[in-house]
PAKOL-223802 format. One record per atom (N, C-alpha, C, O): x, y, z; residue in three letters. Coordinates in steps of 0.02 Angstrom, whole numbers, padded with zeros to 5 digits, always signed. Atoms other than C-alpha are relative to their C-alpha. Layout:
! PAKOL-223802
XYZALA...
This chain:
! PAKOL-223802
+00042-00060+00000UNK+00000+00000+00000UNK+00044+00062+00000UNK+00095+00063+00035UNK-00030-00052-00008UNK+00051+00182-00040UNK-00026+00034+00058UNK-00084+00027+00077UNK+00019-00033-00055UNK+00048+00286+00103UNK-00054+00074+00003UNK-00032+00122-00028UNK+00027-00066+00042UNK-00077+00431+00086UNK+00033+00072+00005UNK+00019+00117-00035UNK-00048-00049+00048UNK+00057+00563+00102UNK+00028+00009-00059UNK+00040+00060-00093UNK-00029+00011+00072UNK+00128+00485-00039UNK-00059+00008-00061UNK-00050+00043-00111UNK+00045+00006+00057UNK-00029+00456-00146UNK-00023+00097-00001UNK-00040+00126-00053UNK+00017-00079+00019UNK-00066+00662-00103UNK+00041+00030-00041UNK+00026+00071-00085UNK-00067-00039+00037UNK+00104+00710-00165UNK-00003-00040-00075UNK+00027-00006-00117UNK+00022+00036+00084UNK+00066+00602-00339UNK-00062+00031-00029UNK-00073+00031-00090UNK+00070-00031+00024UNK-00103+00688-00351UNK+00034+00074-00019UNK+00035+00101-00074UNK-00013-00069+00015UNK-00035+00848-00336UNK+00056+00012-00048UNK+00062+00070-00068UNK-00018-00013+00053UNK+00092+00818-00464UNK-00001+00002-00076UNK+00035+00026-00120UNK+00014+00008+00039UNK-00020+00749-00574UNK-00044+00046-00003UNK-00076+00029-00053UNK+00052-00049+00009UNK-00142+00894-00565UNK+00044+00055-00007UNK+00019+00110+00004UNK-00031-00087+00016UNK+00002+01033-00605UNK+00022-00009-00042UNK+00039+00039-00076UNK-00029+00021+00075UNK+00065+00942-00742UNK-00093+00004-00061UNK-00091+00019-00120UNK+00057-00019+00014UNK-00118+00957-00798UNK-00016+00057-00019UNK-00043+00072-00073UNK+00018-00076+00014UNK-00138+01122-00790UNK+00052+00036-00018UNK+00039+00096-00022UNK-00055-00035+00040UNK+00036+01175-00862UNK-00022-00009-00076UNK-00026+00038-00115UNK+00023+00013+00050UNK-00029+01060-01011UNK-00056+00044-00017UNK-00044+00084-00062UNK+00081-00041+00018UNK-00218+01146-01024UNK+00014+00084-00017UNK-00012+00116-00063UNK-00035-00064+00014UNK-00109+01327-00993UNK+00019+00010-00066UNK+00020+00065-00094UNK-00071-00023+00082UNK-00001+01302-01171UNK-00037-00024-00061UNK-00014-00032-00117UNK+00017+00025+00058UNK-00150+01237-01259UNK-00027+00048-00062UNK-00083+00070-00049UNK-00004-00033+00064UNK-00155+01335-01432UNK+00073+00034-00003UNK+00094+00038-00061UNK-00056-00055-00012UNK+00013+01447-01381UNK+00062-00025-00037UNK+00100-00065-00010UNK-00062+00023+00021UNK+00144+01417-01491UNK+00067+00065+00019UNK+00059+00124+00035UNK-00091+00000-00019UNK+00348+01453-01460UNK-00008+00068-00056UNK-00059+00084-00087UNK-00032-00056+00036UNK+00434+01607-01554UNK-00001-00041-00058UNK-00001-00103-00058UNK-00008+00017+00044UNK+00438+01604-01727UNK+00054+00001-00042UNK+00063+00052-00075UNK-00068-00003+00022UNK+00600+01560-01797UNK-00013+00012-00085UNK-00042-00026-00123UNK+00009-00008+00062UNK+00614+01654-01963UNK+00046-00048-00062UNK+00108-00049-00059UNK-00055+00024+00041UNK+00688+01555-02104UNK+00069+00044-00013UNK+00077+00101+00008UNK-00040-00031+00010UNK+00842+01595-02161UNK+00035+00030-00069UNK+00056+00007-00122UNK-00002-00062+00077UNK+00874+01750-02276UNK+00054-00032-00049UNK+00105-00062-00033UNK-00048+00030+00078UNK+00957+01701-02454UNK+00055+00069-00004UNK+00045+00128+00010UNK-00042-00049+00009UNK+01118+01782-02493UNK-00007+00024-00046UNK-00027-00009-00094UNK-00014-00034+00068UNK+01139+01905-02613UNK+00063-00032-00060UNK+00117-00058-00044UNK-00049+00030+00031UNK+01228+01854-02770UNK+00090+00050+00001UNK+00102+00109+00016UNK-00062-00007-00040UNK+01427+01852-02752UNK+00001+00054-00067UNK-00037+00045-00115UNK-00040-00037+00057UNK+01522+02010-02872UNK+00011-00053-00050UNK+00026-00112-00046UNK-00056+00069+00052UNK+01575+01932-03025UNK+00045+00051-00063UNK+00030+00107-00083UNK-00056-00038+00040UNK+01713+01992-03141UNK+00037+00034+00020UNK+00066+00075-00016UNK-00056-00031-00039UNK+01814+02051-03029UNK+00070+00028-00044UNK+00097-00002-00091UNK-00075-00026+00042UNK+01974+02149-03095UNK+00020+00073+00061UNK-00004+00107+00106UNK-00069-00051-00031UNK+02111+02265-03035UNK+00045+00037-00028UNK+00077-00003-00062UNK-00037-00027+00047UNK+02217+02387-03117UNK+00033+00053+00052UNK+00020+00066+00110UNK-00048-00040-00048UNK+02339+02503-03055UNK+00009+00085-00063UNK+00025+00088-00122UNK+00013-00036+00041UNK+02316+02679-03108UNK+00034+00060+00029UNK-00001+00106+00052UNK-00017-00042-00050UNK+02450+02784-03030UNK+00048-00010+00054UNK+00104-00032+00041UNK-00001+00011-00048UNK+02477+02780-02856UNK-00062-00041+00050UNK-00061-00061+00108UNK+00049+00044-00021UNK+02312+02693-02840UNK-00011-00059-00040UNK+00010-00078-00095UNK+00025+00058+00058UNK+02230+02547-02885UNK-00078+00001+00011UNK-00108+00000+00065UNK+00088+00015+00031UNK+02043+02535-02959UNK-00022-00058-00006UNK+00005-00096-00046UNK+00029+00078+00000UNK+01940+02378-02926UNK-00079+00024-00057UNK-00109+00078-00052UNK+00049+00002+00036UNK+01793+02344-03068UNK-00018-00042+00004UNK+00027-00083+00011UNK+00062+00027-00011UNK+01650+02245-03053UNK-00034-00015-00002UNK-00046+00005+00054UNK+00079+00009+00022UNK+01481+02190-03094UNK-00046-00028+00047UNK-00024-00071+00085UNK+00017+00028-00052UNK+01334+02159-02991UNK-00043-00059-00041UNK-00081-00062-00090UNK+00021+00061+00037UNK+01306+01979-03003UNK-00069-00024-00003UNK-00113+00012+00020UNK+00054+00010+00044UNK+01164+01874-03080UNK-00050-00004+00083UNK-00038-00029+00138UNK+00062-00028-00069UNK+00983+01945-02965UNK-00051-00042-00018UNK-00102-00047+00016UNK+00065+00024+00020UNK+00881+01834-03077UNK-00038-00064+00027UNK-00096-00076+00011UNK+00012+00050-00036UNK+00881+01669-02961UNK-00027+00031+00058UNK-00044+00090+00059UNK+00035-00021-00050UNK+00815+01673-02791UNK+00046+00016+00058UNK+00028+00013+00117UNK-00028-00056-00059UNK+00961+01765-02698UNK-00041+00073+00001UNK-00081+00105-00034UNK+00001-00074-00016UNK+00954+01918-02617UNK-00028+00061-00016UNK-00075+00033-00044UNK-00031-00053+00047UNK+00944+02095-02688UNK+00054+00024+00037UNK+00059+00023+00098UNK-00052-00028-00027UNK+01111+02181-02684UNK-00019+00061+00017UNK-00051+00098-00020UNK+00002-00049-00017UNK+01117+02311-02572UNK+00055+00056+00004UNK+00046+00117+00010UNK-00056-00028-00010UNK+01282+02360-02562UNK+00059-00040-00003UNK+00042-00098-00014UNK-00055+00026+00003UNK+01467+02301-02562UNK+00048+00019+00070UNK+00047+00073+00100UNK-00046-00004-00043UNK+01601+02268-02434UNK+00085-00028-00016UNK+00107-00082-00035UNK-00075+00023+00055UNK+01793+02281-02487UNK+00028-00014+00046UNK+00010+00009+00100UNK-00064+00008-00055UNK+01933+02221-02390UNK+00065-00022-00039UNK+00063-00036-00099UNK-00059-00003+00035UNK+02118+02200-02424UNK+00053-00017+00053UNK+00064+00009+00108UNK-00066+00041-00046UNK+02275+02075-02369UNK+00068+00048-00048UNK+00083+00071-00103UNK-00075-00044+00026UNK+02433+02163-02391UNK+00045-00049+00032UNK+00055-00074+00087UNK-00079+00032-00018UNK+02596+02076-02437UNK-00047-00089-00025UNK-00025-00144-00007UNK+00027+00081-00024UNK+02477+01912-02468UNK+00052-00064-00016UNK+00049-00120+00009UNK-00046+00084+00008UNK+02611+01783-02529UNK+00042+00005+00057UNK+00087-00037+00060UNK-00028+00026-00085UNK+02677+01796-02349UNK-00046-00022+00042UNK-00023-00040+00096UNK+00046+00040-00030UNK+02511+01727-02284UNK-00002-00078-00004UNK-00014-00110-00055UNK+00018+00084-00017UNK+02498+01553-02239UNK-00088-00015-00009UNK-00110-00068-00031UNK+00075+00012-00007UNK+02298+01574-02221UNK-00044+00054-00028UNK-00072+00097+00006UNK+00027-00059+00035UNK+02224+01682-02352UNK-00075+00022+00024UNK-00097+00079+00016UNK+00066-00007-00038UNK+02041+01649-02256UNK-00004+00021+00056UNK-00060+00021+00081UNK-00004-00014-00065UNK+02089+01706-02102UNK-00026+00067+00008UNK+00010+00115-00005UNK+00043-00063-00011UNK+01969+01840-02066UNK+00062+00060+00036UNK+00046+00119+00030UNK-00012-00035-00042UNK+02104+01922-01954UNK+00045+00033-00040UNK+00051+00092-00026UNK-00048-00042+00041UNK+02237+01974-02086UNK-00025+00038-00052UNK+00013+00072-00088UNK+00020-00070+00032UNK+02099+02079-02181UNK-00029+00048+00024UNK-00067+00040+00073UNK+00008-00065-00020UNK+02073+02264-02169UNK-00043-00006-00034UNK-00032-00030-00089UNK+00054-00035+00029UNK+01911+02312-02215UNK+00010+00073-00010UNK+00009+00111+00038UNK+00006-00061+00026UNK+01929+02473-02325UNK-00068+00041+00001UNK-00068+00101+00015UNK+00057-00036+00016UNK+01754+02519-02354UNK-00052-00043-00001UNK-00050-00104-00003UNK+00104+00033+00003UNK+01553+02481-02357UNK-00008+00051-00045UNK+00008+00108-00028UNK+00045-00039+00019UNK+01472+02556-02491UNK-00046-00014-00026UNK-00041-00062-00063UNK+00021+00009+00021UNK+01315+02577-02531UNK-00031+00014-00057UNK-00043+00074-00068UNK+00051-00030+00073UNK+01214+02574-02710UNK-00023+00072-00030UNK-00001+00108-00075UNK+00009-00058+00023UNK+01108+02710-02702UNK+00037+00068+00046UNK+00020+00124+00026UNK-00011-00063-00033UNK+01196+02840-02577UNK+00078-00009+00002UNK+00101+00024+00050UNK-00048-00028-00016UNK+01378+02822-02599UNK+00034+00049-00072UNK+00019+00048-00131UNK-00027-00040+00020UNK+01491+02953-02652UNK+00077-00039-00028UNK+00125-00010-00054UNK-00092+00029+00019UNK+01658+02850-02692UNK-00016-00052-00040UNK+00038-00075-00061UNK+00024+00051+00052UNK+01573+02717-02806UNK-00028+00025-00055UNK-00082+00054-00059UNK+00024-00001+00083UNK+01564+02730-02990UNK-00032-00041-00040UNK-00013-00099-00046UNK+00015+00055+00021UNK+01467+02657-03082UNK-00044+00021-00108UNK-00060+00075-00132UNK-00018+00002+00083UNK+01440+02633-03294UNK-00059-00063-00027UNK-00039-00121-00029UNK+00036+00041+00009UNK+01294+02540-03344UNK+00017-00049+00064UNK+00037-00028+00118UNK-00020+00055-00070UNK+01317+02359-03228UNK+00065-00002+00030UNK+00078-00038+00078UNK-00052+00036-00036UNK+01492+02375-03198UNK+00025+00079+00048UNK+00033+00138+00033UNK-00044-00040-00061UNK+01564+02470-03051UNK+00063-00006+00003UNK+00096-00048-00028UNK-00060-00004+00012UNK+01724+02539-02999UNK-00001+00048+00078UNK-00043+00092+00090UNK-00019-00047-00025UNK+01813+02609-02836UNK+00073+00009+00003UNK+00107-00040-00012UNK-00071-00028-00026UNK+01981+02686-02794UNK+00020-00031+00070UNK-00015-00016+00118UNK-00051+00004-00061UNK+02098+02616-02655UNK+00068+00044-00011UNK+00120+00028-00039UNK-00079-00044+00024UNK+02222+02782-02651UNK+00051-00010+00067UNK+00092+00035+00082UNK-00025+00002-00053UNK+02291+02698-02488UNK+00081-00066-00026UNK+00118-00102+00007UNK-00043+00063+00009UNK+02409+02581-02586UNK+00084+00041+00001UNK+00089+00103-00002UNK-00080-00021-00008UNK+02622+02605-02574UNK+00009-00073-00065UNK+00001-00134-00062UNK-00021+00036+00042UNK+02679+02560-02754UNK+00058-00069+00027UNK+00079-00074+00084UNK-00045+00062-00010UNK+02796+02390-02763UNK-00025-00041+00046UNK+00014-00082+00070UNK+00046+00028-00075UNK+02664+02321-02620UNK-00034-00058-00054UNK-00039-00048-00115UNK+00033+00035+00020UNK+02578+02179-02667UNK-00068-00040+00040UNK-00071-00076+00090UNK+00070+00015-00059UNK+02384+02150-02618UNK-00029-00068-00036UNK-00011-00105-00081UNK+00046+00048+00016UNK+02246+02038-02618UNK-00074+00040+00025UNK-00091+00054+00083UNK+00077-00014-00010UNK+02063+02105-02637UNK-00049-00052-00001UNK-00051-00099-00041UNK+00059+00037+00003UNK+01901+02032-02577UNK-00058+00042+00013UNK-00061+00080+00061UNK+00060-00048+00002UNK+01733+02114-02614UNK-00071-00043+00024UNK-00077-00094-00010UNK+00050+00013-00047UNK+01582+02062-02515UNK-00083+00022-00033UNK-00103+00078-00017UNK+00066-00053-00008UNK+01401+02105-02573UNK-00048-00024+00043UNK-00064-00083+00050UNK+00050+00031-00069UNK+01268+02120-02417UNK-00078+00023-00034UNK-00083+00057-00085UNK+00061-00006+00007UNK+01084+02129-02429UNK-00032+00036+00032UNK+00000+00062+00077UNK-00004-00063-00055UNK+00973+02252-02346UNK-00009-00013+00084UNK-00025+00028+00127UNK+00014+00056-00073UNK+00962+02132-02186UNK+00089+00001+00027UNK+00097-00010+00087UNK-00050+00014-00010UNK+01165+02131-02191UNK+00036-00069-00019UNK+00092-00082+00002UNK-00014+00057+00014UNK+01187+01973-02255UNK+00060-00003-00054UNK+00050+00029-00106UNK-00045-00011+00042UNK+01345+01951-02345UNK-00007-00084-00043UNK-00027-00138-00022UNK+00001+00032+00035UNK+01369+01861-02507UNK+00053-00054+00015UNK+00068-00066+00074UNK-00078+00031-00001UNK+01533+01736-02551UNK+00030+00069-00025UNK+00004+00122-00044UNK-00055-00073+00028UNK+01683+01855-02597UNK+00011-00016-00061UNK-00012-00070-00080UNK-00032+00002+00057UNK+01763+01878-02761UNK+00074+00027+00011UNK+00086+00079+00042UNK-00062-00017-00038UNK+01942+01887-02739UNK+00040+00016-00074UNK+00025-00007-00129UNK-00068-00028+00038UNK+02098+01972-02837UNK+00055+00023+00027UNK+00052+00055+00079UNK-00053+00007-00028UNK+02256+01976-02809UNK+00040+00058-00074UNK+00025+00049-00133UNK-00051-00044+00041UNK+02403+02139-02897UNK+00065+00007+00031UNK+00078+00017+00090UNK-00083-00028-00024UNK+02583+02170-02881UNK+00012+00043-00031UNK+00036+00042-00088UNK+00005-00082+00023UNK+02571+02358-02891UNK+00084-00002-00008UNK+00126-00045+00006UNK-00073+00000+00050UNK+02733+02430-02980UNK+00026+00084+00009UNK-00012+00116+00045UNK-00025-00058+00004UNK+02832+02604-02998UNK-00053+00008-00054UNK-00056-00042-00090UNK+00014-00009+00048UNK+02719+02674-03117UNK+00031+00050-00053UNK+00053+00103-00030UNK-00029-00055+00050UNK+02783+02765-03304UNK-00026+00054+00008UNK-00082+00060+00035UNK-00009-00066+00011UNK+02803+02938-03330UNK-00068+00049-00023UNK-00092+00044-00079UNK+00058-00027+00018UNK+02653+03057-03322UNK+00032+00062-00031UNK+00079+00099-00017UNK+00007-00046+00054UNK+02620+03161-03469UNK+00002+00059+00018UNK-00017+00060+00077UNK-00020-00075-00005UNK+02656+03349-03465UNK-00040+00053-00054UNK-00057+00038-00111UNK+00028-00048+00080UNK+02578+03505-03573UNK-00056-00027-00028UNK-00048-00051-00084UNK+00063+00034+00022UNK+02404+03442-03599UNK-00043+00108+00000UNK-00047+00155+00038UNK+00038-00047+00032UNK+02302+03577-03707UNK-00071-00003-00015UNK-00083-00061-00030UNK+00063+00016+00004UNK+02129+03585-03729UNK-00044+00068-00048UNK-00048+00123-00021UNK+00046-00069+00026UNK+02011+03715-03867UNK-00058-00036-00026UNK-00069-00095-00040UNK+00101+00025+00020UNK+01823+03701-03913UNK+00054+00036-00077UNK+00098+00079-00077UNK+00026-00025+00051UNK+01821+03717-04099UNK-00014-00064-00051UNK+00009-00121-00052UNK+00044+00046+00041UNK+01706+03649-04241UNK-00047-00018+00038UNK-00084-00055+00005UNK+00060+00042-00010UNK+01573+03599-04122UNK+00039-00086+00043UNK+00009-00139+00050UNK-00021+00073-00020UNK+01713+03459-04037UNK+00083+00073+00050UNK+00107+00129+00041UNK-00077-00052-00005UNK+01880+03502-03915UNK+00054-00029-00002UNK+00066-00076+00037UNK-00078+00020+00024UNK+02044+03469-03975UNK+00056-00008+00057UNK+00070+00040+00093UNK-00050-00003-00056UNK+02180+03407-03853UNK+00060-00022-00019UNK+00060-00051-00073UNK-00058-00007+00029UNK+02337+03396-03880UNK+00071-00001+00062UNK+00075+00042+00106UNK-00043-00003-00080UNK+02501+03344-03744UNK+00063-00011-00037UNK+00062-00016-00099UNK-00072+00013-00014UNK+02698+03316-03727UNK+00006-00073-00033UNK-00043-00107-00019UNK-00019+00082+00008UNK+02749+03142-03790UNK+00028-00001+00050UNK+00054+00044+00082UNK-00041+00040-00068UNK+02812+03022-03658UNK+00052-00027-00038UNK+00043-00052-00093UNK-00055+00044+00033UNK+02987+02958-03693UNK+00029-00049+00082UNK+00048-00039+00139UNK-00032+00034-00054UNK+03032+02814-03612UNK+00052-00067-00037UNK+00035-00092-00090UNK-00041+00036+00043UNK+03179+02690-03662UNK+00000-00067-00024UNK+00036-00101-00060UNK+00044+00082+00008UNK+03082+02535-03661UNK-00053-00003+00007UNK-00080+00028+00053UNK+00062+00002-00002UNK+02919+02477-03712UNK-00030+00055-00020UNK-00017+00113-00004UNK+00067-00043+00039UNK+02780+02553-03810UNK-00030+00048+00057UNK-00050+00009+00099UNK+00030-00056-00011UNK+02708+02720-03722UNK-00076+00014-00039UNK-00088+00026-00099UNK+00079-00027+00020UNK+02513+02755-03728UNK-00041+00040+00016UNK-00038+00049+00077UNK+00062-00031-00044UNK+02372+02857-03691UNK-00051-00018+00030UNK-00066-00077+00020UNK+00062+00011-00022UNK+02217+02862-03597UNK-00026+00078+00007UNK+00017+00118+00028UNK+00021-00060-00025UNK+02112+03023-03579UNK-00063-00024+00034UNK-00097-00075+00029UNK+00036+00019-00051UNK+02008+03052-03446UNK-00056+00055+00019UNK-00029+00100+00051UNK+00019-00044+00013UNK+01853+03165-03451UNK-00050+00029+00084UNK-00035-00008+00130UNK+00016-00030-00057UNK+01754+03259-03297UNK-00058+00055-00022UNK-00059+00091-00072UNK+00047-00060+00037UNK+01605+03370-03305UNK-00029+00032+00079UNK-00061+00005+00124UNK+00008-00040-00041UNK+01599+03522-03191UNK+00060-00018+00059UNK+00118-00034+00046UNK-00042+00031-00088UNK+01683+03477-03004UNK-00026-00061+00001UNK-00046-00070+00059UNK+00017+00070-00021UNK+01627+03292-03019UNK+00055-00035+00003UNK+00091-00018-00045UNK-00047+00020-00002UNK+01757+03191-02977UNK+00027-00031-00047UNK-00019-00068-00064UNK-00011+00054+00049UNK+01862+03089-03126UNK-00021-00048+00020UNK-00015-00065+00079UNK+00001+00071+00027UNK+01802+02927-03190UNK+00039-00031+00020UNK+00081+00002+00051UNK-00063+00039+00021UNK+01914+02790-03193UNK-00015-00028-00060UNK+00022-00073-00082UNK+00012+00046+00071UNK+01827+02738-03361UNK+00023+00053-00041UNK+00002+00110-00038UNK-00016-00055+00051UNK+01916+02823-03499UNK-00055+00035-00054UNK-00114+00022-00063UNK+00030-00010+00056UNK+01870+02912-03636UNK-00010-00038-00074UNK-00051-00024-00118UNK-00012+00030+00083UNK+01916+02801-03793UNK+00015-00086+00046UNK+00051-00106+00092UNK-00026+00082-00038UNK+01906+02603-03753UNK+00068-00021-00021UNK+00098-00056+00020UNK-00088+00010-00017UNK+02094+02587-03817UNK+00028+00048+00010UNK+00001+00102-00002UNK-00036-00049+00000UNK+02230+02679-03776UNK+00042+00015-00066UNK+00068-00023-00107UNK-00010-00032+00078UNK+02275+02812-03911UNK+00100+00014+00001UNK+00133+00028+00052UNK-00048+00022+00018UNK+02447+02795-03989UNK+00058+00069-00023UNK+00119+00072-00033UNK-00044-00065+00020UNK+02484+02983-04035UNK-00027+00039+00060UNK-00059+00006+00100UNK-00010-00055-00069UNK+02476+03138-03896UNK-00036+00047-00027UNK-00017+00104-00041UNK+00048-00061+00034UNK+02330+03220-03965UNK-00092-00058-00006UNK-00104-00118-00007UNK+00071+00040+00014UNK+02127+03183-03988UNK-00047+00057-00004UNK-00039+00116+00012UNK+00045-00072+00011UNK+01981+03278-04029UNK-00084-00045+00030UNK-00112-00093+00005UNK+00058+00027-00046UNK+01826+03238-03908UNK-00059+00020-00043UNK-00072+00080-00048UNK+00069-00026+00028UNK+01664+03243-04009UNK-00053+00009+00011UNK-00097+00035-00023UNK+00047+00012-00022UNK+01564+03203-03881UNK-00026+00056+00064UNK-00076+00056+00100UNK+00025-00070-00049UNK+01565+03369-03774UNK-00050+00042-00021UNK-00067+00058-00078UNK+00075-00046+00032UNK+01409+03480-03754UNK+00037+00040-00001UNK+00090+00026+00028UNK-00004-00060+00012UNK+01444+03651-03799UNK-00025+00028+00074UNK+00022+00052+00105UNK+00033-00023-00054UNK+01339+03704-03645UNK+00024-00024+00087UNK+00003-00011+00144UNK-00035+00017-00062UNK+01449+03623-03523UNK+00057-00012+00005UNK+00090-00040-00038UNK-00061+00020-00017UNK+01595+03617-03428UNK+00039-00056+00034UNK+00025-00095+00079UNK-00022+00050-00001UNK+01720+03522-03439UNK+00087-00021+00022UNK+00134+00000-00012UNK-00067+00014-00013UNK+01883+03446-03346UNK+00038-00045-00049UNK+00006-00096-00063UNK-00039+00073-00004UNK+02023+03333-03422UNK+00054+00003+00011UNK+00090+00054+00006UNK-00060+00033-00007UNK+02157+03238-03382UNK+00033-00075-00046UNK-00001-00121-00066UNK-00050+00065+00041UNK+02285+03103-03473UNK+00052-00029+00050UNK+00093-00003+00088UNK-00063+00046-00015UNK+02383+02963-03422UNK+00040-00053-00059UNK+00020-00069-00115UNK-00047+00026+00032UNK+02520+02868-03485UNK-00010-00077+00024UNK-00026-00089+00082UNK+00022+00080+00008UNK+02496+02673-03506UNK+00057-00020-00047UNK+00081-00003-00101UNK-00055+00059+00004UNK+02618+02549-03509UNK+00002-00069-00017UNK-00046-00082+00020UNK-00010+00085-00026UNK+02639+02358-03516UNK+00030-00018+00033UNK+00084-00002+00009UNK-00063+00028-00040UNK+02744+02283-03389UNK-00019-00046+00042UNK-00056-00032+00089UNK-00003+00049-00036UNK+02750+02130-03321UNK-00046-00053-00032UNK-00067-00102-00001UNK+00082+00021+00015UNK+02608+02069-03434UNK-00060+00005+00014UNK-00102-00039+00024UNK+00067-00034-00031UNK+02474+02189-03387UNK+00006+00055-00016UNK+00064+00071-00025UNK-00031-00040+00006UNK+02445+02354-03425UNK-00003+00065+00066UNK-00063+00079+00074UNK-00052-00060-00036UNK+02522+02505-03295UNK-00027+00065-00027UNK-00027+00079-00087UNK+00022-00069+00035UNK+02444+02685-03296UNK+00022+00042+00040UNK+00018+00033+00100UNK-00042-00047-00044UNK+02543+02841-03246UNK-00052+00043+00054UNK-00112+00047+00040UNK+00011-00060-00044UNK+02500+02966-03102UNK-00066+00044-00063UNK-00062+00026-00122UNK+00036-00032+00052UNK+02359+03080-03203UNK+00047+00064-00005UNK+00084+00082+00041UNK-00031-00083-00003UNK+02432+03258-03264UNK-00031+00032+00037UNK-00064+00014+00086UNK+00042-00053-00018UNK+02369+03402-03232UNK-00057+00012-00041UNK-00053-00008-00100UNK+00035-00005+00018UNK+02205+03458-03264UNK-00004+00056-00044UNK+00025+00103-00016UNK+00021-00042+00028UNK+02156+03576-03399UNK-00082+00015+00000UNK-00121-00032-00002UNK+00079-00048-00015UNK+01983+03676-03383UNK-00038-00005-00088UNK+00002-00007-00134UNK+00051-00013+00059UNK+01852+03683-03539UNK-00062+00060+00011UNK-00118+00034+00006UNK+00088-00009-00018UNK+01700+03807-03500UNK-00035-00024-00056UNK-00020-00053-00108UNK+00064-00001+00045UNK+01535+03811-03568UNK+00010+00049-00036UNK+00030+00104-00017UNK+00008-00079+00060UNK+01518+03914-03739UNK-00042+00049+00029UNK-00091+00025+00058UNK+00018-00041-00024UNK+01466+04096-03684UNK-00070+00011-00069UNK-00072-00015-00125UNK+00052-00003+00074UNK+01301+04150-03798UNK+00008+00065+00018UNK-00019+00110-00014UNK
């Protein structure tokens, strides 16, 4: 026989287990949200050295599956990387920058492909870039990675001229002499105080020290600048920019 202290203390634990049950009946737990899709990773990654900087370009990758939307990008950068042992090691990259889509000021962008400036580089350095895109939740993509072994860059151009006439403006610079390797151009165009491009004006680089822009309004002003483009190393190398010459707008 149970004792009836005992059989009270069994009643009473079977009547609170009772009413904990009858308490939770409909009540469900927190709702654990699935988990958000990443945005798709950069793709086409590239690197060029334009200077004393180097320019990363870009594209934002394919939106038409069921990632993400891109909201923005996150850059970071290993310096010196063929002395790393662990190129994943979150701890040997510097995050340079976040930017975003529609509100930043340091991102260029050209139909789909984008472009920013790192002017923090020390020529003969050799990096490794990884670009990040997050979603508007923060969610980061995979990276797209590149790797440059920035260089002394050739000799920036001198005496850059600039006149409106015909309806186009004529420019006109210094030749570069240098004692090896082919010497090129790039011009580089600007409208008002907006900052230069890094997308040139002419998709190759021009071969004589002169060009005539056809594509300027009359009604606006206009900056440019030229650099000098190289090959070296099997890639091509773009000088320091000159100096700027001024264009206004035609007076009526």
């Amino acid at each position: 026989m149970i004792p009836d202290r005992m059989n009270r203390y069994l009643l009473f634990v079977l009547m609170a287990l009772l009413a904990f049950t009858a308490s939770g009946c409909g009540k469900k737990g927190p709702v654990r949200p699935l988990e958000a899709p990443e945005p798709p990773s950069p793709a086409a990654l590239e690197a060029e050295q334009l200077g004393e900087s180097v320019v990363l370009f870009w594209q934002i990758g394919d939106e038409s599956g069921d990632g993400a939307e891109t909201q923005g990008f996150r850059i970071e950068r290993m310096t010196n990387y063929a002395d790393s042992d662990c190129l994943d090691c979150d701890e040997q990259w510097r995050t340079l920058a976040q930017v975003d889509l529609d509100y930043s000021r340091v991102l260029f962008r050209r139909e789909n492909q984008l472009a920013w400036f790192d002017t923090t580089i020390i020529p003969g350095t050799a990096y490794r870039y990884r670009v990040f895109a997050y979603e508007r939740t923060g969610i980061d993509s995979a990276p797209a990675s590149v790797t440059l072994n920035t260089i002394v860059p050739p000799p920036t151009p001198t005496g850059l001229q600039a006149q409106r006439r015909d309806g186009a403006v004529s420019l006109r610079w210094e030749a570069v002499d240098q004692p090896s390797g082919t010497l090129r151009y790039l011009l580089y165009r600007r409208s008002a105080d907006a900052p230069f491009p890094p997308f040139p004006l002419t998709t190759e680089p021009l071969a004589e020290p002169r060009f005539k822009d056809t594509t300027a309004d009359e009604n606006r002003t206009y900056g440019y600048t030229v650099r000098t483009v190289s090959e070296q190393e099997g890639r091509r190398v773009q000088s320091v920019r000159s100096s700027e010459v001024r264009i206004p707008e035609r007076t009526k």
